[in-house]
N, C-alpha and C positions, 0 to 999 in steps of 0.2 A: 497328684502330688507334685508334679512337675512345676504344672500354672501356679501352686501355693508358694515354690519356691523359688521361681523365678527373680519376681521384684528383689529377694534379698542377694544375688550373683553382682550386684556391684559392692558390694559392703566384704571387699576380701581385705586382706591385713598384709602390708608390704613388712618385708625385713631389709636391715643393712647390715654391714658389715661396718663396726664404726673402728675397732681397733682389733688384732689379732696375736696371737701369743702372748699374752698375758695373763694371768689367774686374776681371776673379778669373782667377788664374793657374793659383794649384796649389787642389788642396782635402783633406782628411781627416775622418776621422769618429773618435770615441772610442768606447769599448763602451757609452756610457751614450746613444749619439744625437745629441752636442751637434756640431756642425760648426765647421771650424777651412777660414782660405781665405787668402790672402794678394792683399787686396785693396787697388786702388789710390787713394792719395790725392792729389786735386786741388788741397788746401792747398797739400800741404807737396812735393807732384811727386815724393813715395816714396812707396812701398808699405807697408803694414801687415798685421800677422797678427793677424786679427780672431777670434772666435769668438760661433757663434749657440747659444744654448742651446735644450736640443731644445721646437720649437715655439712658439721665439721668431721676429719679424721684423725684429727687428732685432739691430747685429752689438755687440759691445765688444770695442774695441782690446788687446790684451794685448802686443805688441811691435808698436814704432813705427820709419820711417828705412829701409825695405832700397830701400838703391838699385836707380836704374831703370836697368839696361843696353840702350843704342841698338840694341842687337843679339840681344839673349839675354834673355830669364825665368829665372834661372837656380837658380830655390828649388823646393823639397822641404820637403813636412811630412809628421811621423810622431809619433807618441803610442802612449808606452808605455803598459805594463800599469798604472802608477804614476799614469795624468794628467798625465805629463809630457809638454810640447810641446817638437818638436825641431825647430828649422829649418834645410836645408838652404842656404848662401849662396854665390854664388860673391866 
């Protein structure tokens, strides 16, 4: 069992640490690495769809405002083939 698994000990999966104290909902990645999250703001008491660029630590806002449901998170992000962000709202 060993020799079977071997070949697969380099195919391990690194984590980062990209932003911390924050409440993130939803999250997505694009094919280039860059991270997409719908993170919450304490200003403004909505939610924003930020994005980290790959191997950045910090985020930029690119859609600002999605209400915050008493009850529900109710978003979805997707990113097409294009770089196009899509957000789910209810």
């Amino acid at each position: 069992l060993l020799l079977l698994l071997l070949p697969f000990a380099g195919f391990t999966q690194t984590f980062r640490t990209v932003e911390s104290g924050n409440f993130v909902t939803t999250q997505a990645k694009d094919n280039l690495g860059n991270l997409y999250a719908a993170k919450y703001n304490s200003a403004s008491t909505k939610y924003d769809i930020v994005r980290y660029n790959q191997g950045a630590t910090s985020s930029g806002v690119i859609y600002a405002g999605l209400n915050l449901d008493s009850y529900d998170y109710p978003w979805g992000i997707a990113i097409d083939s294009h770089e196009i962000v899509l957000v789910a709202a209810s």
